[in-house]
Residue frames relative to the residue before (quaternion, step in Angstrom):
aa qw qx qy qz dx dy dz
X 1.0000 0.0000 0.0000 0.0000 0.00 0.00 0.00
X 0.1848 -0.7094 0.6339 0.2465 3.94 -0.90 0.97
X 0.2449 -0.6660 0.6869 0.1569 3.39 -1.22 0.76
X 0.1437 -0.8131 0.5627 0.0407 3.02 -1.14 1.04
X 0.2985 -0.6072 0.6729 0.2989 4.05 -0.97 0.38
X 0.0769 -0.6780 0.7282 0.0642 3.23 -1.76 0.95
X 0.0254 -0.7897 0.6128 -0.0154 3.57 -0.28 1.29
X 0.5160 0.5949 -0.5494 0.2793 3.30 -0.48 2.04
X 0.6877 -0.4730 0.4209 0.3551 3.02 -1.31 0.31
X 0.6638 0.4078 -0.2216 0.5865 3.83 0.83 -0.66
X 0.3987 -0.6176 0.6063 0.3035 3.24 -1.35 0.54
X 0.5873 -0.4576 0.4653 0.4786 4.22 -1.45 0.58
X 0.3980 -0.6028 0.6511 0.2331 3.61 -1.62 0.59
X 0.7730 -0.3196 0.3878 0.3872 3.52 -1.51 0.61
X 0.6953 0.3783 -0.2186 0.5707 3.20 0.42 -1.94
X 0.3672 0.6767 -0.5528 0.3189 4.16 -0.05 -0.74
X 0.8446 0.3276 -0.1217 0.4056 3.01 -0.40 -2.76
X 0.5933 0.5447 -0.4634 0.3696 3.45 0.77 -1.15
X 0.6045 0.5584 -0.3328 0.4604 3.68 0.51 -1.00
X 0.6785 0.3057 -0.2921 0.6007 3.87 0.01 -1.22
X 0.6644 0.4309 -0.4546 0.4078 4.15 0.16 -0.31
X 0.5649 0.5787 -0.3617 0.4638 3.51 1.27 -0.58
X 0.7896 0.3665 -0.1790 0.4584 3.70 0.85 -1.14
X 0.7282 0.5319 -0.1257 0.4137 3.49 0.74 -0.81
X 0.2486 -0.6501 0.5916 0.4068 3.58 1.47 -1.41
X 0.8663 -0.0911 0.2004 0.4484 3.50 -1.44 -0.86
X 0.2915 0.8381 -0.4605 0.0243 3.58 -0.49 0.92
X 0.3575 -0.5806 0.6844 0.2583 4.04 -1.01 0.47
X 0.0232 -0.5775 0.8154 -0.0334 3.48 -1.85 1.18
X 0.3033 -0.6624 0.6678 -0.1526 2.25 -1.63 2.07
X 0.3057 -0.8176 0.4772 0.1019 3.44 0.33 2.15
X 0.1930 0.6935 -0.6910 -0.0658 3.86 -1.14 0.02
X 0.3508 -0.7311 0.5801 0.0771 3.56 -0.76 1.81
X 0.7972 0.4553 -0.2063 0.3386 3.64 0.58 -0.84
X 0.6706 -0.6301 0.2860 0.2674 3.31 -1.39 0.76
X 0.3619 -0.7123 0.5734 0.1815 3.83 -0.78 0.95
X 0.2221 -0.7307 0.6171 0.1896 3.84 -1.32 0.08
X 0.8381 0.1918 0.0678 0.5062 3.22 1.19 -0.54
X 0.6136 -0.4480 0.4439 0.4751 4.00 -1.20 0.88
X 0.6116 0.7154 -0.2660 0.2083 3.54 0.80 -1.30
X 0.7201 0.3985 -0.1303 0.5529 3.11 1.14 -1.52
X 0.6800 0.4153 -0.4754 0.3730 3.49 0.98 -0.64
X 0.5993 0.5721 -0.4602 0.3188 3.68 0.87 -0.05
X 0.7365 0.4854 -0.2645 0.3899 3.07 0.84 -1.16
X 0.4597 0.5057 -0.4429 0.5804 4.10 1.54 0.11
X 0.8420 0.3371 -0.1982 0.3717 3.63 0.48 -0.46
X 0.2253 0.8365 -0.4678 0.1750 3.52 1.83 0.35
X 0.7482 0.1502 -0.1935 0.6166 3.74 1.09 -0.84
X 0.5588 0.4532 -0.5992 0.3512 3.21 0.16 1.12
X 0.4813 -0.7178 0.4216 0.2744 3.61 -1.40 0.87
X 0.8063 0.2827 -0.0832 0.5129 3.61 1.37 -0.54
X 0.1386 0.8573 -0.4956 -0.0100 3.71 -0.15 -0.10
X 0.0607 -0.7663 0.5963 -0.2312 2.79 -1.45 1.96
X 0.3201 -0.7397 0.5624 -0.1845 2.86 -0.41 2.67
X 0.1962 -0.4900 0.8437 0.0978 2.84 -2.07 0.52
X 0.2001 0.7704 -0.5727 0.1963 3.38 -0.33 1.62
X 0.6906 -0.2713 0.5295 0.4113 3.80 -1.98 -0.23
X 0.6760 -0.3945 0.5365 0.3155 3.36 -1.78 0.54
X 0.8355 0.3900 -0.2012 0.3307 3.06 0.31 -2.02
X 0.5627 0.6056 -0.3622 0.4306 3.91 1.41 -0.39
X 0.5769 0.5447 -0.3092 0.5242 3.39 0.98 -1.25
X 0.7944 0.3288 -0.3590 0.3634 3.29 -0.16 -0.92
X 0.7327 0.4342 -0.3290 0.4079 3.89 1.11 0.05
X 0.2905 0.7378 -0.2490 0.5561 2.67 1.68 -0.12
X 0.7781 0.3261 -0.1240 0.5223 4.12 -0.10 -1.76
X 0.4820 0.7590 -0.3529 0.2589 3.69 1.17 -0.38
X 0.1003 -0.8191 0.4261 0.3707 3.66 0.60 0.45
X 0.4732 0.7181 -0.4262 0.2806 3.48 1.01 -0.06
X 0.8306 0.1709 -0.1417 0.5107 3.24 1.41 -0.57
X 0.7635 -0.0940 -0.0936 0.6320 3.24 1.25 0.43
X 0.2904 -0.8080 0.5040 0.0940 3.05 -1.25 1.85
X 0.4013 0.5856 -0.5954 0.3762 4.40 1.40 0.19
X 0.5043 -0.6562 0.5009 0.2533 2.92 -2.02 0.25
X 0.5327 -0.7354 0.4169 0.0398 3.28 -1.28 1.01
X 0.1119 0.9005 -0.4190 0.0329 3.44 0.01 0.99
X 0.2148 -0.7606 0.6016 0.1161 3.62 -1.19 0.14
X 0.2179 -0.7596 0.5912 0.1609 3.27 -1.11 0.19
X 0.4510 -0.7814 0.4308 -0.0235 3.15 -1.35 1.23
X 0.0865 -0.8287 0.5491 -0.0657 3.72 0.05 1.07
X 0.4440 -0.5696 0.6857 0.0910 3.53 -1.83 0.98
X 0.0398 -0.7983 0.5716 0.1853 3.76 -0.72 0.78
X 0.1123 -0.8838 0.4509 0.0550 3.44 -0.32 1.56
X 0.2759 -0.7001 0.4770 0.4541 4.06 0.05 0.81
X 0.4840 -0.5829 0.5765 0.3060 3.75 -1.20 0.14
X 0.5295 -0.5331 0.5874 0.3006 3.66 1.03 -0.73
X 0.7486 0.4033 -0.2540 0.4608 3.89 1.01 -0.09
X 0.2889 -0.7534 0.4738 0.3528 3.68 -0.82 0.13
X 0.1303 -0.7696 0.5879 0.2124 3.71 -0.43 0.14
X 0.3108 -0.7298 0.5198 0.3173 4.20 -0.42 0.04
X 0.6536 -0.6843 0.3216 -0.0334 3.27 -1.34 1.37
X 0.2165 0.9069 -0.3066 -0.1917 3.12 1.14 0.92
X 0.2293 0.6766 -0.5585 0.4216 3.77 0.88 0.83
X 0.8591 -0.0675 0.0271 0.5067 3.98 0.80 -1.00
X 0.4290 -0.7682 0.3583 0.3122 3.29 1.06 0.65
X 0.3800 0.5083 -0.6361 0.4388 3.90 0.33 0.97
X 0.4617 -0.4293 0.7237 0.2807 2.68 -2.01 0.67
X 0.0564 0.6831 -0.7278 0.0232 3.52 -1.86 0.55
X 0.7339 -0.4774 0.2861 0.3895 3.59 -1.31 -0.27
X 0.4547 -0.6618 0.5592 0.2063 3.57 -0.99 0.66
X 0.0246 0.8081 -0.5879 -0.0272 3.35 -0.64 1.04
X 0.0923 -0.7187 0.6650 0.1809 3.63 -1.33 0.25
X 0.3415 -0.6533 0.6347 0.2317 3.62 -1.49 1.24
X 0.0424 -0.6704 0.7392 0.0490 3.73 -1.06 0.78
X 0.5631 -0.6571 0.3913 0.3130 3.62 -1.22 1.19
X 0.1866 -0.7327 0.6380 0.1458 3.37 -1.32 0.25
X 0.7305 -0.1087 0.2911 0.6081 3.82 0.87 -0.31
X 0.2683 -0.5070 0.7962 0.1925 2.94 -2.40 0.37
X 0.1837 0.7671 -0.5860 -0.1856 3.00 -1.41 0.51
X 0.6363 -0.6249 0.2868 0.3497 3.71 -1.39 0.31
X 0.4014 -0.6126 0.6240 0.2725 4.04 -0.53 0.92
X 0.2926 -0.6255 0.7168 -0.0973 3.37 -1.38 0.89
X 0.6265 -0.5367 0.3174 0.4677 2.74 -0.26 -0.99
X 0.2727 -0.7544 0.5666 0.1883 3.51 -1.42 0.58
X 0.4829 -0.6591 0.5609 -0.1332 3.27 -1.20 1.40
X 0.0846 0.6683 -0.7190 0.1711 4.16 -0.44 1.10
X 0.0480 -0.7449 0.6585 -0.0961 3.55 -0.93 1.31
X 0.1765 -0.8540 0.4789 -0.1009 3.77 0.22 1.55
X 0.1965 0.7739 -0.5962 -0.0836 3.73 -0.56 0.21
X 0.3480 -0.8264 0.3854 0.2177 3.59 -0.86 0.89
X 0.4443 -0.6949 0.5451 0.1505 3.13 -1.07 1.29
């Protein structure tokens, strides 16, 4: 059995597990709801896990994929933003706007992540 760490705020969709059961065979998700500061912490939540798949920052991910600091694989999951066709109101700016729903599209594996800066 692969045990995975899910480090989000959302809980895995049906379709999700079915997906990681598709890739992985038999697996256990190890949920974590709460916020991380650091590659650090996401390793040490995932010490007995064999795979781990975050909803993270650039700047985590990319310490994170580092094999210096951590050699499990890293996944994400991929989502379609479909409008529903309804409005729902905004409570950040009260307007109504469009209602959207994310339906999955895949997991895929982080490698590596890459910021390319030039100064101004």
């Amino acid at each position: 059995m692969t045990k995975i760490l899910w480090l989000s705020r959302h809980s895995l969709t049906a379709d999700q597990i079915a997906d990681l059961t598709r890739i992985y065979g038999d697996v256990e998700v190890k949920p974590y709801d709460a916020t991380v500061s650091s590659w650090k912490d996401v390793v040490q939540i995932g010490k007995d896990c064999d795979i781990l798949a975050v909803v993270l920052p650039p700047a985590i991910l990319a310490d994170l994929v580092n094999p210096r600091n951590n050699v499990k694989p890293v996944i994400r999951a991929k989502a379609n933003r479909i409008a529903t066709g309804n409005t729902v109101v905004n409570p950040a700016t009260g307007k109504e706007e469009a209602e959207y729903r994310f339906e999955h599209a895949g997991w895929e594996r982080i490698i590596k992540i890459e910021v390319v800066v030039e100064a101004l």
